[in-house]
C-alpha positions as CSV (number, residue, x, y, z in Angstrom):
1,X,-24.7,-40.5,-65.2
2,X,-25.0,-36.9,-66.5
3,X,-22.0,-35.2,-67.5
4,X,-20.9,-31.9,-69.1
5,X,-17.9,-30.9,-71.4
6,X,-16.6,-27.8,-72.4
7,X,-14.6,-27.6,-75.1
8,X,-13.1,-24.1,-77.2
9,X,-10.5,-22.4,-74.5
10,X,-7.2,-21.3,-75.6
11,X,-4.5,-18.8,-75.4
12,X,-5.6,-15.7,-77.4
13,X,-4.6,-12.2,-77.8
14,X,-6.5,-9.4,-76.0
15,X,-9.0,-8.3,-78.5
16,X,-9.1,-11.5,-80.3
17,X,-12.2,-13.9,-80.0
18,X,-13.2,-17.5,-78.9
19,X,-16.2,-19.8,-78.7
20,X,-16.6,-21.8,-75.8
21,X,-19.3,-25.3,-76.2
22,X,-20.9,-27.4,-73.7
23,X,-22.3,-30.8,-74.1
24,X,-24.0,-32.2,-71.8
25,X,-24.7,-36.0,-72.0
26,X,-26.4,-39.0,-69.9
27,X,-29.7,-39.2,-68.1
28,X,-30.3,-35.4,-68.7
29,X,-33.8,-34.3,-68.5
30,X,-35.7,-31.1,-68.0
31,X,-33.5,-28.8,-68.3
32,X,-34.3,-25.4,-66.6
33,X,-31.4,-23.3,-67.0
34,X,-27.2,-23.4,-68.0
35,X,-24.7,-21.0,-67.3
36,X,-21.3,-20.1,-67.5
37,X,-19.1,-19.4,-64.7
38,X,-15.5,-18.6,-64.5
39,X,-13.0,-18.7,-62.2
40,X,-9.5,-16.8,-62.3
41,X,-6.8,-17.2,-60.0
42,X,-7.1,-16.3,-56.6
43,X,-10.7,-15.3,-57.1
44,X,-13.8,-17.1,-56.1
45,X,-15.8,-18.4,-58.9
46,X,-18.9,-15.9,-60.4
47,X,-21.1,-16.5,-63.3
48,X,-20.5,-15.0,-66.7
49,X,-24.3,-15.5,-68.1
50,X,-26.9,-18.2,-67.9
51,X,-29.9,-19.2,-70.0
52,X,-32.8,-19.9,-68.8
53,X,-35.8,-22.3,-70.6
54,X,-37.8,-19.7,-71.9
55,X,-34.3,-18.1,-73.9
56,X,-34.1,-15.2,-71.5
57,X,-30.1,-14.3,-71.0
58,X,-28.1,-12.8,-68.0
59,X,-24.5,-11.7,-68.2
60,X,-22.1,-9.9,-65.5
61,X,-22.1,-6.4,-66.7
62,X,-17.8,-7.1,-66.9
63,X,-18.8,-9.0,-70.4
64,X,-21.8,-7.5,-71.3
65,X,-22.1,-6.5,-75.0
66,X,-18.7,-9.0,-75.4
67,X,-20.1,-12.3,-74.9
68,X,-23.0,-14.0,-75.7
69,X,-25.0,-17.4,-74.7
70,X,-26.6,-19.4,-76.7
71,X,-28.2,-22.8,-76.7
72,X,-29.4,-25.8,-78.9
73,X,-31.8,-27.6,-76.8
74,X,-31.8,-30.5,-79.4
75,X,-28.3,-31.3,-79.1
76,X,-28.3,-30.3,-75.2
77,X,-25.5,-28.4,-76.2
78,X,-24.5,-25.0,-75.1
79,X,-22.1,-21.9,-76.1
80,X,-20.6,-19.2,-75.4
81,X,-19.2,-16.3,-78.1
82,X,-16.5,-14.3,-76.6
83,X,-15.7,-11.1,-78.5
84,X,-13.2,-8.4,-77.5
85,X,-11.2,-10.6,-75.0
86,X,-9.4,-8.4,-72.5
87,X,-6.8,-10.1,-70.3
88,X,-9.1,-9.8,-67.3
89,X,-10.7,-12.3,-68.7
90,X,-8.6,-15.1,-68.3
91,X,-9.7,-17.9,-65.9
92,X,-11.2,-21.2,-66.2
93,X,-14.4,-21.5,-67.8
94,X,-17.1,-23.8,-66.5
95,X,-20.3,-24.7,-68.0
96,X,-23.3,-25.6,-65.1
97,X,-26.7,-27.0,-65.9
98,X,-30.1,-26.8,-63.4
99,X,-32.2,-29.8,-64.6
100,X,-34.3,-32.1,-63.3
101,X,-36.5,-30.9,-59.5
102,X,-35.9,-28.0,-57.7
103,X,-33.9,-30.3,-55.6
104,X,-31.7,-31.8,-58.3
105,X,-28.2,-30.8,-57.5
106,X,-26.5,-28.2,-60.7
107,X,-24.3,-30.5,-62.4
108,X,-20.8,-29.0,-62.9
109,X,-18.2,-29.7,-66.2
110,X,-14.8,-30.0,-65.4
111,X,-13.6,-25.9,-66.9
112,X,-11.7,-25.1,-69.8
113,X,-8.6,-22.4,-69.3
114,X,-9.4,-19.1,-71.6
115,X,-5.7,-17.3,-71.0
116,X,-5.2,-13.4,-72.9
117,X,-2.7,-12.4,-73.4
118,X,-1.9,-8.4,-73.8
């Protein structure tokens, strides 16, 4: 059974910074591509940034230049550096992996909360 973990939320100060990790663990295999997503309340949920195999990044323009996504494919572990937190960034943070087929359904962790404060 795959599973994913995300570890590193907590309650910061607007400006301050946090690192977010993933691990993903099980029967995991070909992994094509993991992201971030977050979901604050009352919103739907939207992705932050994803990596894809070949190291290429996207991010939602919100955190671009603020946040970055990084991977260690050894470890199947990944991470996400948030810089500058502004309080529109709290929400729950979810780490999502693409592996396997095409027809593979994205495996989902269970969030961790980021909460800024002003």
């Amino acid at each position: 059974q795959v599973r994913l973990v995300e570890s590193g939320g907590g309650s910061v100060q607007a400006g301050g910074s946090l690192q977010l990790s993933c691990a993903a663990s099980g029967s995991i295999y070909n992994i094509r591509r993991m992201g971030w997503y977050r979901q604050a309340p009352g919103k739907e949920r939207e992705l932050v940034s994803r990596i894809n195999l070949d190291g290429t990044t996207t991010y939602t323009d919100s955190v671009k230049g603020r946040f970055t996504i990084s991977q260690d494919n050894a470890k199947n572990k990944l991470y996400l550096q948030i810089n500058s937190l502004k309080t529109e960034d709290t929400a729950v943070y979810y780490c999502a992996v693409d592996y396997g087929t095409v027809t593979t359904p994205r495996i989902w962790g269970r969030g961790t909360q980021v909460t800024v404060s002003s």
